[in-house]
GUTIMAR-846603 format. One record per atom (N, C-alpha, C): residue in one letter; atom name; y, x, z. Coordinates in steps of 0.05 Angstrom, whole numbers, plus 32768, in hexadecimal, padded with zeros to 4 digits. Each point is the difference from the previous one (the first is absolute). Layout:
<nodes>
+------+------+------+------+------+
: code : site :   py :   px :   pz :
+------+------+------+------+------+
:    A :   CA :    Y :    X :    Z :
...
+------+------+------+------+------+
</nodes>
This chain:
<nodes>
+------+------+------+------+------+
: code : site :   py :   px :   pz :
+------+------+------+------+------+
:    X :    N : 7FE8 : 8011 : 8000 :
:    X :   CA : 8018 : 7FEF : 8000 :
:    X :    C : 8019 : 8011 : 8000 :
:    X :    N : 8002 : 800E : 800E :
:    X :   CA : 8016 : 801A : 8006 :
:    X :    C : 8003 : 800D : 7FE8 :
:    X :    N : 7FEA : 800B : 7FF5 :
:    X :   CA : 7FFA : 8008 : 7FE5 :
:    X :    C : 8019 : 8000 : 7FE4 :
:    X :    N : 7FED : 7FDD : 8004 :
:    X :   CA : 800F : 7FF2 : 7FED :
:    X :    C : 8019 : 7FF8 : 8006 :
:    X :    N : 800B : 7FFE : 8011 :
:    X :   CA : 801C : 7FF5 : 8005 :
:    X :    C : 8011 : 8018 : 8003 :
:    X :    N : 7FF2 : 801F : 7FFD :
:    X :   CA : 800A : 8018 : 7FFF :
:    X :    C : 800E : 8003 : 7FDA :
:    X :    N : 7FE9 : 7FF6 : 7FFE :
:    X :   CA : 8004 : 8007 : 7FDE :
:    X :    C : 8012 : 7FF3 : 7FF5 :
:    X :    N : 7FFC : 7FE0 : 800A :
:    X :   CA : 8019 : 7FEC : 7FFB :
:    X :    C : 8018 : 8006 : 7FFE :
:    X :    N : 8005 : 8001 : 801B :
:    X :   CA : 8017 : 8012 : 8003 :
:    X :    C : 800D : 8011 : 7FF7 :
:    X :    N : 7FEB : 801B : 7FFB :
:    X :   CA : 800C : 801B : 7FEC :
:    X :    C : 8004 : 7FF3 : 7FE3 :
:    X :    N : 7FF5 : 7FF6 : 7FFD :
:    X :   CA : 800E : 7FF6 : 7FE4 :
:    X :    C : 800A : 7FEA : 7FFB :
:    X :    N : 800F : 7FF4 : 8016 :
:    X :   CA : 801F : 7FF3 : 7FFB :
:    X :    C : 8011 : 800C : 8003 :
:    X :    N : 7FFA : 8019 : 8014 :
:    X :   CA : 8019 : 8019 : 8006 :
:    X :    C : 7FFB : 800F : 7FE7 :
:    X :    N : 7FED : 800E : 7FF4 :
:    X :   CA : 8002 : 800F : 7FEC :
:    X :    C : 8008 : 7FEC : 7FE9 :
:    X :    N : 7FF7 : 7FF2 : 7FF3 :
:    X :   CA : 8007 : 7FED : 7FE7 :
:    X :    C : 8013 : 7FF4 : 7FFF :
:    X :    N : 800B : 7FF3 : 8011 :
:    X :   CA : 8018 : 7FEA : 800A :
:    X :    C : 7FE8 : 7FE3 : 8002 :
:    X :    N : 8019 : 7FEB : 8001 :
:    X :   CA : 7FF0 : 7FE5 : 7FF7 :
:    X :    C : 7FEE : 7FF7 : 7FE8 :
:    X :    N : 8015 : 800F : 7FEC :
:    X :   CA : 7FEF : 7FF4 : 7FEB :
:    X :    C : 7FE8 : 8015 : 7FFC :
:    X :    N : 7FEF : 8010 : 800E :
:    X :   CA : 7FEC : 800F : 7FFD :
:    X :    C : 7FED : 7FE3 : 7FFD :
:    X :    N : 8006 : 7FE9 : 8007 :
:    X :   CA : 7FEF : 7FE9 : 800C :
:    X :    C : 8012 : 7FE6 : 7FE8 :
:    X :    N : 7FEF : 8007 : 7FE2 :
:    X :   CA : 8014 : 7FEA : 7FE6 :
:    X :    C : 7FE3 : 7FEF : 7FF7 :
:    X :    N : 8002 : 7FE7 : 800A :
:    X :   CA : 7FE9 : 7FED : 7FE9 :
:    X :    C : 800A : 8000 : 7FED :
:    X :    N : 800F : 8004 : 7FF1 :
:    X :   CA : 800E : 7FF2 : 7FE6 :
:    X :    C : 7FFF : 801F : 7FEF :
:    X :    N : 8004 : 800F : 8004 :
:    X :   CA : 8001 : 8020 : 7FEE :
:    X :    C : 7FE2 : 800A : 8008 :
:    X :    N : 7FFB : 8006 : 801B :
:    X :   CA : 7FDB : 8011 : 8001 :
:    X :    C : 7FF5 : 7FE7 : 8007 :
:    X :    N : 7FEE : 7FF5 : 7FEE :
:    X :   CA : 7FF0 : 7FE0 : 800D :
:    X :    C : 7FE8 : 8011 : 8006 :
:    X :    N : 7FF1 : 8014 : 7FF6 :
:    X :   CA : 7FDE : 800B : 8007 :
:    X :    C : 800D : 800A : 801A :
:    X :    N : 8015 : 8016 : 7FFE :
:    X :   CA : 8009 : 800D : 8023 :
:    X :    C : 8005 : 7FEF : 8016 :
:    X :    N : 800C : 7FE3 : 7FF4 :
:    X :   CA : 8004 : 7FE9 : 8017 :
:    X :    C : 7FE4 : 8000 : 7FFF :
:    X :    N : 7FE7 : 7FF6 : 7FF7 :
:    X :   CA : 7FEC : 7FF5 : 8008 :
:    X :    C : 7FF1 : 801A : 8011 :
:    X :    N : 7FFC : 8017 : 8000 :
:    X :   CA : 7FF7 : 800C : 8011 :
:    X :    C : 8018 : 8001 : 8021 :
:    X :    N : 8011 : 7FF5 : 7FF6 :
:    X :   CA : 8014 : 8006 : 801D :
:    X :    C : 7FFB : 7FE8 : 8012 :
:    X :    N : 7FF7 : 7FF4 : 7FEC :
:    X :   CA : 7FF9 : 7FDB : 800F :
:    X :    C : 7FEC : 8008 : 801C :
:    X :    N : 7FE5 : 8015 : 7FF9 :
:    X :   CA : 7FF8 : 8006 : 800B :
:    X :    C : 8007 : 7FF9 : 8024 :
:    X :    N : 8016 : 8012 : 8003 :
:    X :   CA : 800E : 8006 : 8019 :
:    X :    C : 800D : 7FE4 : 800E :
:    X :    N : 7FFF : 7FEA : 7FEF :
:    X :   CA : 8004 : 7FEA : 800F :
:    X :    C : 8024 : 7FF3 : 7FF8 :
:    X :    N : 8001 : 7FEB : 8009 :
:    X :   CA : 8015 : 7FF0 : 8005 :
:    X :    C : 801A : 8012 : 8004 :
:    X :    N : 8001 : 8018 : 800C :
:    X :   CA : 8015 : 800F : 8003 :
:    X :    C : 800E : 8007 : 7FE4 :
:    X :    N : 7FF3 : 8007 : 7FEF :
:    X :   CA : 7FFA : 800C : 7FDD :
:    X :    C : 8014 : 7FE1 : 7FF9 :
:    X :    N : 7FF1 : 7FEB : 8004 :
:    X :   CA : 8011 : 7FE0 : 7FF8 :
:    X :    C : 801B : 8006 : 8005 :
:    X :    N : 8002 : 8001 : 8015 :
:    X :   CA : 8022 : 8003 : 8010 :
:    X :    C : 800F : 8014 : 7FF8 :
:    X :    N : 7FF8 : 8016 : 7FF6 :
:    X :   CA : 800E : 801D : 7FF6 :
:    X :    C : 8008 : 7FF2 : 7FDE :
:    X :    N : 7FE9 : 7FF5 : 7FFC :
:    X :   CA : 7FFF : 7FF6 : 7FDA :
:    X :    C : 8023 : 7FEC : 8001 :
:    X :    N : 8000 : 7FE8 : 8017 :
:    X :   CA : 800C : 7FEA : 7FFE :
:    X :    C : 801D : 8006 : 8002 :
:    X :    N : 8005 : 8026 : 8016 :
:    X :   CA : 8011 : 8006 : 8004 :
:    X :    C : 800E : 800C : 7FEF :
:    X :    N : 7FEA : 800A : 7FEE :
:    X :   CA : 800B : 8015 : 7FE8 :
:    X :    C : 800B : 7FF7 : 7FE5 :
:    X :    N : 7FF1 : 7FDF : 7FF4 :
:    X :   CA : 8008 : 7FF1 : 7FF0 :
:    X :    C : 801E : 7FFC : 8011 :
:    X :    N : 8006 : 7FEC : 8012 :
:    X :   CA : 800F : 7FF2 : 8010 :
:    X :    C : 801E : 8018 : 7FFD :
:    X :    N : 7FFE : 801B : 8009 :
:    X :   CA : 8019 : 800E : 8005 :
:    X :    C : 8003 : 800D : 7FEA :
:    X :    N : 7FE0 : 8013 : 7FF6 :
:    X :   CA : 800B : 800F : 7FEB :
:    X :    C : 7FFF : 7FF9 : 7FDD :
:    X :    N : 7FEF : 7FEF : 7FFC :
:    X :   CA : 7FFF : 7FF3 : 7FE7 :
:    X :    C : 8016 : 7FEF : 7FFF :
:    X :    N : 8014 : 7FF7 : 800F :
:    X :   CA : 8017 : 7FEB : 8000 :
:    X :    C : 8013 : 800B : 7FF3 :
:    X :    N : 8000 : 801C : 8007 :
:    X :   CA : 8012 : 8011 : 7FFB :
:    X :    C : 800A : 7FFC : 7FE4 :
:    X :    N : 801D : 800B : 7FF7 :
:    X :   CA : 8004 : 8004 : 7FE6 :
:    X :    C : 7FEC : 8019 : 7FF0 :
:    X :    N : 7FF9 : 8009 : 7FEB :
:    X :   CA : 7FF6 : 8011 : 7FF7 :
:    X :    C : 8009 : 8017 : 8012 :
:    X :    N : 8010 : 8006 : 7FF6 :
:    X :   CA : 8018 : 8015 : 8009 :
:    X :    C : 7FFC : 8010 : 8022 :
:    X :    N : 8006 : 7FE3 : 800B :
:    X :   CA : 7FF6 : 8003 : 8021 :
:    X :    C : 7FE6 : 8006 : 8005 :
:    X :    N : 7FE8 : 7FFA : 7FF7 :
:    X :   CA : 7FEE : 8005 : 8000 :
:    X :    C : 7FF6 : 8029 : 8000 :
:    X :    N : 8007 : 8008 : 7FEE :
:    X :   CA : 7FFE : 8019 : 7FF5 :
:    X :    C : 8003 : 800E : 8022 :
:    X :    N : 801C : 7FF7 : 800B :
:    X :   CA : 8002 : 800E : 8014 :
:    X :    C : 7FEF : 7FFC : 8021 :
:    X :    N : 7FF3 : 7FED : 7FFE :
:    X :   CA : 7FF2 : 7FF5 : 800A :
:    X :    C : 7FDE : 8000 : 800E :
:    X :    N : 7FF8 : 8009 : 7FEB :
:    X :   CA : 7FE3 : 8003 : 7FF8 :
:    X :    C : 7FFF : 801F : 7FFB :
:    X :    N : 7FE1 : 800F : 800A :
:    X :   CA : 7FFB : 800E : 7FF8 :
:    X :    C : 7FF1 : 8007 : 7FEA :
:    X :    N : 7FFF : 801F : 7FF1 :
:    X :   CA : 8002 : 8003 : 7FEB :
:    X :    C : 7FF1 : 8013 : 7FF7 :
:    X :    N : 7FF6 : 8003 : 7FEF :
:    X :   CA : 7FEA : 8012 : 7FFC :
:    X :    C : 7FE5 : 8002 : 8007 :
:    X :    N : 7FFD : 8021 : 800E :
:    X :   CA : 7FE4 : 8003 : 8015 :
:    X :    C : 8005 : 7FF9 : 8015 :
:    X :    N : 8013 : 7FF5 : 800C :
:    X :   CA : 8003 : 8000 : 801A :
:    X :    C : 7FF6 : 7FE5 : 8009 :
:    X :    N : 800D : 7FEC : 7FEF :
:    X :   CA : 7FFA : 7FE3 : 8002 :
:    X :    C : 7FD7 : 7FFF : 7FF6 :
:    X :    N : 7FFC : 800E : 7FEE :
:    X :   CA : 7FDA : 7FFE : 7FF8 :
:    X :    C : 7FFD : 800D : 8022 :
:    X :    N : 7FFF : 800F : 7FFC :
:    X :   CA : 7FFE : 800D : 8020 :
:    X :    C : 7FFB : 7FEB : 8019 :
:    X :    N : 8011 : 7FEB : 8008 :
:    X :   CA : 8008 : 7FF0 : 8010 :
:    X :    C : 7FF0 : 7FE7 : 7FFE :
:    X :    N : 7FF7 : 7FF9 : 7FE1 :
:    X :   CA : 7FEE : 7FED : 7FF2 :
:    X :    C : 7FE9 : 8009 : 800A :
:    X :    N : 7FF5 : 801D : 7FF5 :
:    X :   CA : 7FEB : 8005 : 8005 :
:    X :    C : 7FF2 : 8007 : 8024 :
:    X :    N : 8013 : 7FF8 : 8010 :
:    X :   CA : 8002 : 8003 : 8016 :
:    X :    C : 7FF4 : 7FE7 : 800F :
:    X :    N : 8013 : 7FEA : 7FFA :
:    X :   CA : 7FF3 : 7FE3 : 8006 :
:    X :    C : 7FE6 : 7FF5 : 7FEF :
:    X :    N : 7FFD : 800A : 7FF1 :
:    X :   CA : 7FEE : 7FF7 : 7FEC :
:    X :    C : 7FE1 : 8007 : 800B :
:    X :    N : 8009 : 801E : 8010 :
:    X :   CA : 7FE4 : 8006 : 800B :
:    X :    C : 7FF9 : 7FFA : 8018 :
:    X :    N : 801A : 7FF4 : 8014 :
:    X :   CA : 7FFA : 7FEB : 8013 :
:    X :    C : 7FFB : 7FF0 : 8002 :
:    X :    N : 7FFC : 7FF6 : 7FDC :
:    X :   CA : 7FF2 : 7FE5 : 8003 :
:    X :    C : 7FE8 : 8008 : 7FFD :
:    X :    N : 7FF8 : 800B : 7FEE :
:    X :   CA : 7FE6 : 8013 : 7FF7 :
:    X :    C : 7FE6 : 8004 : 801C :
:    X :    N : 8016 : 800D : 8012 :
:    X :   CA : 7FEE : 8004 : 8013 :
:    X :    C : 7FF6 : 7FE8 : 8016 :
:    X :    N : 801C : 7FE5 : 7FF8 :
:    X :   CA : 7FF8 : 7FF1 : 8015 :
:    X :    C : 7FE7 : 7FF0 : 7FF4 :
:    X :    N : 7FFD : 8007 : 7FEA :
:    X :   CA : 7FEB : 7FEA : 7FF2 :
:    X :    C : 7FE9 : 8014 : 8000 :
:    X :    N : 8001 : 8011 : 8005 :
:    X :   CA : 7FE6 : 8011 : 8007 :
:    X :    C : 7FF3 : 7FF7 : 8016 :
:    X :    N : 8019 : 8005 : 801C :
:    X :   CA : 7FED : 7FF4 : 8011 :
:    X :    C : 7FF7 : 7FE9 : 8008 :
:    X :    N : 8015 : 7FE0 : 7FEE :
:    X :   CA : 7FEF : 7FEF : 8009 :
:    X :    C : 7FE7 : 7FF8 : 7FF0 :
:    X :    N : 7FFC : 8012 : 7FE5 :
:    X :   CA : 7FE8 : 7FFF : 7FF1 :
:    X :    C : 7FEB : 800A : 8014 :
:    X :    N : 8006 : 801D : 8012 :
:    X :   CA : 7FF1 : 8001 : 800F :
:    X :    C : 7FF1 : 7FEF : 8018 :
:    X :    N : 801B : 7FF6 : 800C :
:    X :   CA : 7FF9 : 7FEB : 8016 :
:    X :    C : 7FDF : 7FEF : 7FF9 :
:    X :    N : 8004 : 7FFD : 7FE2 :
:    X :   CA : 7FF1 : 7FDD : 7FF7 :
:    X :    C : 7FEA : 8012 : 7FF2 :
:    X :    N : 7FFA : 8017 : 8007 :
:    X :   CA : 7FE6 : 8013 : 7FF2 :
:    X :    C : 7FE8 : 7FEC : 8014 :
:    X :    N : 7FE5 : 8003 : 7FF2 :
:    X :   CA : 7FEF : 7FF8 : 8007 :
:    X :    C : 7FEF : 8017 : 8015 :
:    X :    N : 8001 : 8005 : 801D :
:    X :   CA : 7FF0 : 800F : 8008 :
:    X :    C : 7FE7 : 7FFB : 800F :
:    X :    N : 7FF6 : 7FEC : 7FF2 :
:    X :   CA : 7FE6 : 8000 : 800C :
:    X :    C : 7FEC : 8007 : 7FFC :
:    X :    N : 7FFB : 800D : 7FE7 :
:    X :   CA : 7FED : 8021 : 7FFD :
:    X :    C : 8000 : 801A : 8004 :
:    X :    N : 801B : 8001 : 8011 :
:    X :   CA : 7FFD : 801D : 8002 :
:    X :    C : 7FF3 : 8009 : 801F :
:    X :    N : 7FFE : 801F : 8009 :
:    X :   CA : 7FF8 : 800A : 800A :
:    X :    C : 800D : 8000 : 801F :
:    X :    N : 7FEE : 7FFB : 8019 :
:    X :   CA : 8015 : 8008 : 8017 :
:    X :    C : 8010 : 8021 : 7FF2 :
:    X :    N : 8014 : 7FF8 : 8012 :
:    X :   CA : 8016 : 801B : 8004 :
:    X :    C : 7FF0 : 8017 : 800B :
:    X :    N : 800B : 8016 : 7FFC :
:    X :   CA : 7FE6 : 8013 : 8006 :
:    X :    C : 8011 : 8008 : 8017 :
:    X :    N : 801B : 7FF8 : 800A :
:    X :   CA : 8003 : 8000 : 8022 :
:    X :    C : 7FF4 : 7FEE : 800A :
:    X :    N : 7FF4 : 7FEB : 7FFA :
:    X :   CA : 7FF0 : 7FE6 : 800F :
:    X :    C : 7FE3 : 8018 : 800A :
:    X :    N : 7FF3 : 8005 : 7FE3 :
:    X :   CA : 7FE9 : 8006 : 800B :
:    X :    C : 7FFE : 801D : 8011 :
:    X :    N : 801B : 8012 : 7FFE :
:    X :   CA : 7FFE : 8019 : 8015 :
:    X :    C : 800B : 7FF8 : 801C :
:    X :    N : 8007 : 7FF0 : 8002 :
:    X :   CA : 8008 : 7FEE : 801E :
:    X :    C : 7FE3 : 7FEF : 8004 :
:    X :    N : 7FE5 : 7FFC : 7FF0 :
:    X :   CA : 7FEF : 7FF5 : 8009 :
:    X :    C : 7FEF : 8016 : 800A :
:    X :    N : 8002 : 801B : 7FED :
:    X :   CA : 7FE6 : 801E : 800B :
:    X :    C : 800C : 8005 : 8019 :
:    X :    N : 8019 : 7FFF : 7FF8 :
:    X :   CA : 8009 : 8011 : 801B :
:    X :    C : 7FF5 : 7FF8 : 8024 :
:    X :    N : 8002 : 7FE2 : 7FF7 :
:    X :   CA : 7FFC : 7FF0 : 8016 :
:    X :    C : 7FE8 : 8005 : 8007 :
:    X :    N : 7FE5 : 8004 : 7FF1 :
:    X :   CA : 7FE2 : 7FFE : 8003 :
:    X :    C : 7FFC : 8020 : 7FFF :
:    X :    N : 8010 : 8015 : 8000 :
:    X :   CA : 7FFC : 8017 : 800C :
:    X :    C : 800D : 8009 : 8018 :
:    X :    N : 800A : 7FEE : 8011 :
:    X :   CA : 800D : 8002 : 8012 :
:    X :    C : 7FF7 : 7FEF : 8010 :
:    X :    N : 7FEF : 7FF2 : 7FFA :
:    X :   CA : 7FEE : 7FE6 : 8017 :
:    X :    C : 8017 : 7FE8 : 7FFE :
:    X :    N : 800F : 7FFB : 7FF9 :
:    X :   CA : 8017 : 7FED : 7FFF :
:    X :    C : 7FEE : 7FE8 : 7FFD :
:    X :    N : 7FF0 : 7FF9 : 7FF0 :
:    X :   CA : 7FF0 : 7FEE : 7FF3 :
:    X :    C : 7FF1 : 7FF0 : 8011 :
:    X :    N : 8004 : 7FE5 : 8010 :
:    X :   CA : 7FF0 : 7FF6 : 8010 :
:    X :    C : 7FF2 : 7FF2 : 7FEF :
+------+------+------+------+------+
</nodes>
């Protein structure tokens, strides 16, 4: 969680707002979606103040270049990662193996008499 809301972060500070554009990166919005409802609110803020703008105003506004991909590619992989782990959460583990700290907390016990 920290993680992700690390990365979030660095790339609203590195990119500006519009590092976070549905309307110009739609595949970069869909991996930023990832990261949740926060990504919505940055999107609503960034149409709302900086797309309102005259052309002109804009330019000064928004970042530009690598710095702004930079900032994209920042949130993009906090979404990335948040969808990793709840793909993980919903993994199927009911074939796998005890933990092999389960079963050295079981020898240990039965070489030590622990074992009633």
């Amino acid at each position: 969680m920290m993680g992700m809301l690390g990365l979030l972060c660095a790339g609203v500070l590195i990119g500006g707002l519009d590092a976070v554009d549905s309307q110009r990166d739609h595949l970069w919005y869909l991996a930023q979606l990832g990261a949740g409802p926060i990504v919505i609110c940055l999107d609503v803020l960034n149409q709302q103040l900086i797309r309102a703008l005259p052309e002109a105003e804009q330019y000064r506004s928004i970042g530009l270049g690598h710095i702004n991909a930079i900032g994209t590619l920042y949130i993009a992989l906090a979404g990335l990662m948040n969808v990793v782990v709840i793909l993980d959460v919903f993994r199927d583990r009911s074939d796998e193996q005890p933990s092999r700290r389960k079963q050295d907390a079981s020898t240990s016990k039965l070489a030590t008499g622990d074992a009633a």
